[in-house]
Each structure stands twice: as structure tokens, then as C-alpha cells.
C-alpha positions in Angstrom: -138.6 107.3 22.4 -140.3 108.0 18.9 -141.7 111.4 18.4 -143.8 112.4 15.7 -143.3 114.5 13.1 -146.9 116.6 11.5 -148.0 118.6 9.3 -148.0 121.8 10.7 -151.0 124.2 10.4 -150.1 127.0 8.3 -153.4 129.0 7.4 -157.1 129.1 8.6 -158.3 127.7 5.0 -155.6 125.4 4.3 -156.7 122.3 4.9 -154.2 119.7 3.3 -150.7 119.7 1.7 -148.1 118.7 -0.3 -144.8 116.9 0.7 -142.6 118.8 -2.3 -139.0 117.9 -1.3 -137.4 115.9 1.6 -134.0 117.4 2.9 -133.1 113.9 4.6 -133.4 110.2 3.7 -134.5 107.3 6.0 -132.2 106.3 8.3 -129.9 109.5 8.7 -129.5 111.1 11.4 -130.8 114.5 12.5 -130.2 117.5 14.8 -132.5 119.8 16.5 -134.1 122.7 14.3 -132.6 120.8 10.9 -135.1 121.4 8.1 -136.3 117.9 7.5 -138.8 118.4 4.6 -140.3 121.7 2.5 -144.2 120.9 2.1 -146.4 123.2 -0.7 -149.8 124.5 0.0 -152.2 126.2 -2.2 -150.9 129.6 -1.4 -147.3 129.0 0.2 -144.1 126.6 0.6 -143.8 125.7 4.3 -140.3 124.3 5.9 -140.5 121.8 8.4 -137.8 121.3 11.5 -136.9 118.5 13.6 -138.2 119.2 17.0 -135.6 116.8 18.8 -132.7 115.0 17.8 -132.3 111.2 16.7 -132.5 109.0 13.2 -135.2 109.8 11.1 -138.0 107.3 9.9 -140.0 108.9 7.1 -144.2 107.6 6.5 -145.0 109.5 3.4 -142.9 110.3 -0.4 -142.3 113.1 -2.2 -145.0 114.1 -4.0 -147.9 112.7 -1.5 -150.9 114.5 -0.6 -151.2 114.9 3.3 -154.0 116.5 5.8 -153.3 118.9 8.3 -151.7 117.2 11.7 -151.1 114.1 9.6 -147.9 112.2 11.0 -145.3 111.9 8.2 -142.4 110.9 9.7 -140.8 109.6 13.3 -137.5 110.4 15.3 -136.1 108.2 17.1 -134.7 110.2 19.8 -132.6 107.3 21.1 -130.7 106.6 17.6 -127.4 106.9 18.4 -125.2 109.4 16.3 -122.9 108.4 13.9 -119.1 108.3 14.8 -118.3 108.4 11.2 -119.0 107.9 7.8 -122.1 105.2 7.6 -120.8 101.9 6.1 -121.2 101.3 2.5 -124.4 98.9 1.4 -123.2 96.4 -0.3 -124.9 95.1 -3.3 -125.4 91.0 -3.0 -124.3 89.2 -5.9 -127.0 88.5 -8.5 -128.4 84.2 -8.2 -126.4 81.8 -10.5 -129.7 81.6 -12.5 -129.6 85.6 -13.1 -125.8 85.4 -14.1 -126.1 82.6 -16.4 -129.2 84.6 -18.4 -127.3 87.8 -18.2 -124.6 86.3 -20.0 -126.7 84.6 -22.2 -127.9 87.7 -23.2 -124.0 89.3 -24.0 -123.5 85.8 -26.0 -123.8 87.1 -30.1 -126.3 85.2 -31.5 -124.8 82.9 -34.5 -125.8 83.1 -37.6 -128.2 80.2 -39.0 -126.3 77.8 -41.1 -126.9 77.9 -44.9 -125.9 75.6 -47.5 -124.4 78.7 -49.8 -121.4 80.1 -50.8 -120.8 83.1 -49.1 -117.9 85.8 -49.7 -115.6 86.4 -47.3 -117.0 90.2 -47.1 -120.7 89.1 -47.4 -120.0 85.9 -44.4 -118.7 89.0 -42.2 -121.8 90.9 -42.8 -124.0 87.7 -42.3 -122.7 87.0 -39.0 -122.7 90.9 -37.9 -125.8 91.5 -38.8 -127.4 88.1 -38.0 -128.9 87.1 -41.3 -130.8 84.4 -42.4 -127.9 83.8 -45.7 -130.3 81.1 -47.1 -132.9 83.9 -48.0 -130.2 85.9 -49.8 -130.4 85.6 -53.7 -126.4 85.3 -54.9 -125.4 87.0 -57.8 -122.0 86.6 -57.7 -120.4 83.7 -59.6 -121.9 80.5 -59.5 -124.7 81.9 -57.2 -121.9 83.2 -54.7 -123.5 85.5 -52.3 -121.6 88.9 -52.3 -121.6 92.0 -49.9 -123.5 94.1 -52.5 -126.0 91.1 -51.9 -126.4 90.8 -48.4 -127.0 95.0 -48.5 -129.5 94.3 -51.5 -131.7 92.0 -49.1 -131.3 93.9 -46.0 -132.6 96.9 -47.5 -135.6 94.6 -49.6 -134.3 95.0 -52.8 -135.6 92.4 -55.3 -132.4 90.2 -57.1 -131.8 90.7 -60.7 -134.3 87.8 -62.6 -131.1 86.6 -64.4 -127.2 86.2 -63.4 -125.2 88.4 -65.6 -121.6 89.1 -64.9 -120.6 92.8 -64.6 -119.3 92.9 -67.9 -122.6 91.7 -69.4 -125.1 93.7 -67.3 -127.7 95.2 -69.7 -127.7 99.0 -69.3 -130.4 100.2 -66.8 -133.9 101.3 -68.4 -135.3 105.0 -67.3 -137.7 104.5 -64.9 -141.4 105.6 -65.7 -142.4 109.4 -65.3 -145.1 108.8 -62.4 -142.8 106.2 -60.7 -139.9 108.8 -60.1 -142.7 110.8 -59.1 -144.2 108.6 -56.6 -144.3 110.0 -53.0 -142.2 108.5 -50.1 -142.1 109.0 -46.4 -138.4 110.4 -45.5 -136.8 107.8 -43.4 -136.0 109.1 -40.5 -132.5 108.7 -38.5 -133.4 107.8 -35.2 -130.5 106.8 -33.3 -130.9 107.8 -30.0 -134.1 109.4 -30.3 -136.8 108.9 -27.9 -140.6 109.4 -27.4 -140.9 108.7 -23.2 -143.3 110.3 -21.5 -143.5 111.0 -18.1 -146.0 111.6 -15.4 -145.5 114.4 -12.3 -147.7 115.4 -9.2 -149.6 119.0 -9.9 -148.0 120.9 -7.1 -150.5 122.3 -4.5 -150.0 125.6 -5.4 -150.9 124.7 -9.1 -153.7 122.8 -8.2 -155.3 126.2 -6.4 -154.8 127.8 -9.4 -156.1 125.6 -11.6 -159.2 125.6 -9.2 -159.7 129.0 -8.9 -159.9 130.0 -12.3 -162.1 127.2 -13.5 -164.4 128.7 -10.4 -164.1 132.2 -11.9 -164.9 131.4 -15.3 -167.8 129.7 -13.9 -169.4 131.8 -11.6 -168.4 135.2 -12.8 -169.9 136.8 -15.6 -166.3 137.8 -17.7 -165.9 140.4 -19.8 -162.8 142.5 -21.3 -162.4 145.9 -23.1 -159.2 147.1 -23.8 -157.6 150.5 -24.6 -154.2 152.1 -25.1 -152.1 154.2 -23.8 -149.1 156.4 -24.7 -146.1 155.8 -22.0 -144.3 158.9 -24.0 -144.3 161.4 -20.8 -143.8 158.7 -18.3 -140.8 157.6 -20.0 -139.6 160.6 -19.7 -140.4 161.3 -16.6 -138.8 158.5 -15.5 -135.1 158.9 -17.6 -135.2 161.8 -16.3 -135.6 161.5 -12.6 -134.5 157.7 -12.1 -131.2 158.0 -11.0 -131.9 160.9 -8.1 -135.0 159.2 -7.1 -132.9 155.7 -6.7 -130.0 158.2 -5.0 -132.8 159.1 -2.5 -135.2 156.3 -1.7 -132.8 153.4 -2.5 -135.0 151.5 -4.9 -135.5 152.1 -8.7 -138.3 153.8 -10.5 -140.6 151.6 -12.5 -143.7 152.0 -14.4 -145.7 149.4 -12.3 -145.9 152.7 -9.3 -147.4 154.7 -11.5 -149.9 151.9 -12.6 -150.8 151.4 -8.7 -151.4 155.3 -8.2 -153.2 155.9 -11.4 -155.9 152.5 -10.2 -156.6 154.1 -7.2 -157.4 157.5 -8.5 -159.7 155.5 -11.2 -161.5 153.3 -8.5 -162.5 156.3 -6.2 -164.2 157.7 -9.0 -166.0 153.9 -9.9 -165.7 152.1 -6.4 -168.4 149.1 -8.1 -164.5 147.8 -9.6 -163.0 147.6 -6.4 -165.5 145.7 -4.6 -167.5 142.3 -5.4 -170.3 139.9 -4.7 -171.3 138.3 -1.5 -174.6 136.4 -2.2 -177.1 139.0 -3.0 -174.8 141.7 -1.6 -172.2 144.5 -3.3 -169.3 144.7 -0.7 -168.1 148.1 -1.3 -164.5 148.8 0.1 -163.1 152.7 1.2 -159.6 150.8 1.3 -157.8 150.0 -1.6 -155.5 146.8 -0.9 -153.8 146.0 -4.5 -152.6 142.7 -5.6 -149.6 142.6 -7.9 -149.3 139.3 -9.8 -145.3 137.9 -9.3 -143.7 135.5 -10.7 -142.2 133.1 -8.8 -140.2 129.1 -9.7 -143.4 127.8 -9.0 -146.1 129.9 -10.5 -147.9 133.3 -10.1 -148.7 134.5 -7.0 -150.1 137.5 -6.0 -149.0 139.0 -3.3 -151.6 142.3 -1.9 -149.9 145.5 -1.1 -152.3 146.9 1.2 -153.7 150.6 1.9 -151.5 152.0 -1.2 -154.0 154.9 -1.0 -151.4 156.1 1.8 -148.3 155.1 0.1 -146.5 157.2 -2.2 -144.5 156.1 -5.2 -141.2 155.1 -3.4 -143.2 152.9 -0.8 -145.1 151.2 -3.9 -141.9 150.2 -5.4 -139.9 148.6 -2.1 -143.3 147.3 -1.4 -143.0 145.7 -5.0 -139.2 144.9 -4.7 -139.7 143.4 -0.9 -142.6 141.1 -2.3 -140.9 140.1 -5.5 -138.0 138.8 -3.4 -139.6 136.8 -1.6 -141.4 135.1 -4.1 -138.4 134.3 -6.0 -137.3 133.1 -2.7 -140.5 130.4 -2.3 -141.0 132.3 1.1 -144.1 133.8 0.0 -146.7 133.2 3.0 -150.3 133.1 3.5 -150.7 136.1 5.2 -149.2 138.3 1.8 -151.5 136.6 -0.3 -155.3 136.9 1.8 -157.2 139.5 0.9 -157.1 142.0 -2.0 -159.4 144.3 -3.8 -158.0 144.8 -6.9 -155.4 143.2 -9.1 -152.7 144.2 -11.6 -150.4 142.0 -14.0 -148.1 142.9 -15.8 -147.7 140.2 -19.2 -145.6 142.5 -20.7 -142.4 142.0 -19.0 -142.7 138.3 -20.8 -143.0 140.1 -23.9 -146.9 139.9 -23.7 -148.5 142.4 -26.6 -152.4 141.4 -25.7 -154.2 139.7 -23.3 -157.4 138.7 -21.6 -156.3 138.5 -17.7 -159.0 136.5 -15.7 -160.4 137.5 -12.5 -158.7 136.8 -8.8 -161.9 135.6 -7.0 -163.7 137.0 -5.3 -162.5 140.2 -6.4 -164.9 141.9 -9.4 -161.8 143.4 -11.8 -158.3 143.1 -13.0 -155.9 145.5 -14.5 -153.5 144.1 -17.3 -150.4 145.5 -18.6 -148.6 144.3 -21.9 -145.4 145.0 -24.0 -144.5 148.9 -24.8 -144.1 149.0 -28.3 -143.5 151.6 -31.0 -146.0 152.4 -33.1 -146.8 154.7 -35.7 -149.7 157.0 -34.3 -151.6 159.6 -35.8 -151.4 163.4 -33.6 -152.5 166.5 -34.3 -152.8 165.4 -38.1 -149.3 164.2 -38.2 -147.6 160.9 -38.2 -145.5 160.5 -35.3 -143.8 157.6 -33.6 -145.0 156.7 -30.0 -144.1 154.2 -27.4 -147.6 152.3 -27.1 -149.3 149.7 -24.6 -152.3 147.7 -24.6 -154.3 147.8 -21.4 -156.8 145.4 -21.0 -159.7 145.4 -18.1 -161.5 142.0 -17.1 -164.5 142.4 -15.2 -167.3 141.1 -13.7 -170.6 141.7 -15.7 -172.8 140.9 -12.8 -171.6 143.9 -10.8 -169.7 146.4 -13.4 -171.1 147.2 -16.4 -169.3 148.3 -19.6 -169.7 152.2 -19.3 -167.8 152.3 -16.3 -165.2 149.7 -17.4 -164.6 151.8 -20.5 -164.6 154.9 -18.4 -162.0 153.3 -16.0 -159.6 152.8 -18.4 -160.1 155.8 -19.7 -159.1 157.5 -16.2 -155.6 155.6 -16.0 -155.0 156.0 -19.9 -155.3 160.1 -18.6 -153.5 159.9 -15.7 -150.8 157.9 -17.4 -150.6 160.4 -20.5 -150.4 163.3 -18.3 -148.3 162.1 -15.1 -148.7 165.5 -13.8 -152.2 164.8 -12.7 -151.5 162.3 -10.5 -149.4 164.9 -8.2 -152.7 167.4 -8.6 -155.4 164.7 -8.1 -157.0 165.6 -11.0 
């Protein structure tokens, strides 16, 4: 009995996929709940077990585009298993015909016969190097060709007009100003160097990507302003109160926590950022469900921590920690990714100084965060040396406009600066 093996459904809007890696090859063998096959969506990388045992046939390669519910592969559950180690598949002999041209291209091809005297040293270099001796101009006695011959014509260097013995070789004549001058291309050593190219599938979650940005930058009206803001008194906050808040909560203070609270203390106070278009409708939200951009092997995702207003910091940081491990993990699913109202990236922790971050559709704004870095900054008339960060706000023009992106920025730049506010709400 054959029984089919389909692409499962893995999401309401995920209509096709992409077979990334097969755990099996034709042919072998497989036991109930083995992972046959990992298949890539737009959004998340889906496992795929055998539902029965038997020998596998697969239908579709690595790297295929398939449909939801498409068949990709049989078992057969009547293949018998294997008592032992498969026999090894032996590789026929190549046809008399292929063994006589495969030696006849070993065979060194002779050199063509010439009617000159060749050195012993120049005859070796002839046959090496198969070449044509009767084009060689000898210089050597009685027209004998020599070695420095054979090296003259390989590398095209014209033959002296007259034969002169070594003895009698007129002294050679300083070369012309603009000749020595005269501009070369450097010859190049390129033994083993190549210049292949090579062609891959997009992967399905790249694809999405690639498709939703294009759609952003073409139906959203994009616009940054940027600020800074001075991480001196979070810092210390931080040194001084990471270890017993680890000790306590089990996770490690960041600055991305103090990010999250600071945005939703700024988007009560402009709720046009945390909501978006929906024909010719503003979709206002009283939640505030914020996606952090992760990196992950196989791109950015951004999975939504949702109702942070309720949160405090520690739950915003395992939140962060439980997300980014499963990213790194590919087991990111569809569910962590829907939805969203606002979204933060942080560029900086790739060393990121400045940046224009582009909108998460449909959402109407994004936060981004860049490299701290010290800079000389001018307080209270004096010159002082601060720990600095560029903050940068995309946004869509059609529903924000720039007062209240400026003033948004503004709000986390104070909350940030003065931490303390974030504990009194103001």
C-alpha cells in the first residue's frame, strides 16, 4: 500500500511552500514519526513526519516550489526493512569507446617534428611544453636552438636581427624615456583562481520579505526623522542593578526592556503611530502588541510580544530571550509572527551607527535602534563625554504626520534620559 505524503497546512494565509532540506534519500527506509523533510514558508520552517512506516519514494527536489496538500513523496508501507547494511551500487565499467578516448586524452601530445638543431635543454623544454621548435629563431651556434631560446619565444620576445656569440654581443642601448614609461597591465598569477558563479533558490521566507517591502515602499507614504539620545543613566542603572535583577528574575537586564516600556508610554500619548490604514479607515488600537525584529540563520523575523502594556521589565526580557531562541532554533511559527502594532530593531548590535528602518505592513511606524557610541557632547556649557545613540523613526505620512513623529521621539529620548520616569509614568 502507497500512502501519500502532503504538504501540510500550516497557516490561514500560507498558501504554498518550499521543500528546503530532505532528511532521507529515495529508496531508504523509514519509521513511523521520522522527520522526512523540513519545508520553508513565508513566515516559518515546518518539519514533516512519516505517518507510517515503509521505503520512501520522493516526487519533488530540494529547492521546489509546492502548493498546499500537494503530494511530494510516497511510502510504501509494504517495503520490507533492511536486515543490514544496503549493498553497495556498483559503478559499470565505462564502453571500450569511452576508455580508449580517456586514455587518449592522458597520452602527452608529441611535439611536431622540426628540421632544427635543438639543445638538449631546449629539446626537453620543446617536448614539455609542446612547442612548435620550427617557429623558434636559434641563436645559439650555427642556428642551434637553446633554452634561453625556447623561453624567448614562449614569452614573444623578438630574436636578435643578427647571431652574435656571447663574447661579441654589442652592449645593450638605454631604452627611450616614454618607452620605460609606457603603462602595462600587471600580469596576474592565476593558478587556481576561479570566477564560477552559481545560482540558488530564494528561500520562501526571503521571498516574503522581499515582497513585503517592495509593497511598503509602494503603498506607504515613508518618511524618517531621527534623534538622539543619551544612554548615560540607563547604563548605569543597569551596572548597577544587573546582577540582583538576573539573581531574581533569572534573565539578564538589557536595554531593549527599556525601549519596549518607554514605546508604550510614547504611543498612549500619539496612538495615530500605533495604528494604520484600512481602506479609507484609521484602525486605532487600546492594545499595544510589539514586534521585536530577531535575527535568525535564515533572515529577520519579527516575532510580536503581545499586551507588553501589562508586562513589566523582567517579562519583556524572557519574552525577548524565549523568542530569540527559537528563532535561532528555525522553530519560529506563524502564530509569533501574526499581528503586531508596532515594531522595534535594534541595527546596533551589528554595529549599525544610522539607519532608515522600513515599515512592517500594515503597521504605520517603526522604532530603530543603532550602535552606542561615545561622543563628545556639549552640557551645561561644558564639554563632556557621553555614551550616545541614534534613534531613528519611519513612518507613514498618510496617517502620521511629522509633529507627532518628532514629538514621539522626543517622549522615549525623555523617558530614556531619565529612567526614573518610566517607574512614575510621567
Amino acid at each position: 500500500m502507497a500512502l501519500d505524503v502532503k504538504v501540510p497546512a500550516v497557516g490561514e494565509s500560507v498558501q504554498e511552500a518550499m521543500i528546503h532540506k530532505w532528511h532521507v534519500k529515495a529508496g531508504d527506509f523509514v519509521a513511523r514519526d521520522a522527520v522526512l523533510l523540513e519545508i520553508e514558508t513565508d513566515k516559518a520552517t515546518v518539519e514533516v513526519t512519516a505517518e507510517s512506516e515503509g521505503v520512501i519514494e520522493i516526487l519533488k527536489k530540494e529547492g521546489e516550489t509546492v502548493g498546499i496538500g500537494d503530494v511530494i513523496a510516497r511510502i510504501d508501507t509494504a517495503g520490507a526493512k533492511p536486515a543490514g547494511k544496503g549493498a553497495e551500487t556498483k559503478v559499470p565499467p565505462p564502453p571500450p569507446a569511452a576508455t580508449a578516448a580517456l586514455a587518449a586524452a592522458k597520452e602527452p601530445t608529441a611535439a611536431p617534428a622540426t628540421d632544427k638543431t635543438l639543445m638538449p635543454a631546449a629539446k626537453r623544454m620543446v617536448e614539455q611544453f609542446n612547442v612548435n621548435a620550427n617557429a623558434v629563431e636559434g641563436t645559439g651556434k650555427g642556428g642551434r636552438v637553446t633554452k634561453g631560446d625556447v623561453i624567448d619565444h614562449m614569452e614573444g620576445k623578438a630574436a636578435p636581427a643578427a647571431t652574435v656569440t656571447p663574447a661579441e654581443k654589442p652592449p645593450k642601448a638605454a631604452e627611450p624615456a616614454a618607452k620605460q614609461a609606457e603603462a602595462k597591465m600587471p600580469v596576474l598569477n592565476r593558478a587556481g583562481h576561479t570566477r564560477n558563479e552559481r545560482r540558488e533558490p530564494m528561500s520562501m521566507l526571503r521571498r516574503r520579505i522581499a515582497e513585503r517591502l517592495v509593497n511598503a515602499q509602494q503603498t506607504a507614504a515613508i518618511l524618517t526623522t531621527f534623534n538622539e539620545v543619551d544612554m548615560k543613566a540607563v547604563m548605569d542603572l543597569r551596572k548597577q542593578y544587573k546582577d540582583s535583577f538576573k539573581e531574581r528574575h533569572g534573565v539578564g537586564l538589557g536595554f531593549m526592556s527599556f525601549f519596549v516600556k518607554a514605546t508604550i508610554e510614547a504611543l498612549k500619548q500619539y496612538p495615530a503611530i500605533n495604528g494604520w490604514i484600512e481602506g479609507n479607515e484609521i484602525v486605532y488600537h487600546d492594545y499595544y502588541d510589539i514586534g521585536v525584529a530577531v535575527s535568525s540563520p535564515r533572515g529577520l523575523v519579527v516575532p510580536v510580544i503581545r499586551d507588553t502594556e501589562l508586562m513589566t521589565m523582567a517579562d519583556v526580557e524572557k519574552a525577548i530571550v524565549y523568542y530569540g531562541t527559537k528563532a535561532r532554533d528555525g522553530k519560529i511559527s506563524v502564530d509569533d509572527m501574526a499581528g503586531g502594532t508596532f515594531t522595534i530593531s535594534n541595527g546596533g548590535v551589528f554595529g549599525s551607527l544610522l539607519s532608515t528602518p522600513i515599515l512592517n505592513p500594515p503597521q504605520s511606524a517603526i522604532l530603530g535602534m543603532h550602535k552606542i557610541q561615545d561622543r563628545p557632547m556639549a552640557i551645561d556649557g561644558q564639554v563632556v563625554i557621553r555614551p550616545m545613540m541614534y534613534l531613528a523613526l519611519s513612518y507613514d505620512h498618510r496617517i502620521v504626520d511629522g509633529k507627532e513623529a518628532v514629538q514621539f521621539l522626543v517622549k522615549i529620548k525623555e523617558l530614556i534620559e531619565d529612567p526614573t520616569r518610566l517607574l512614575l509614568g510621567v
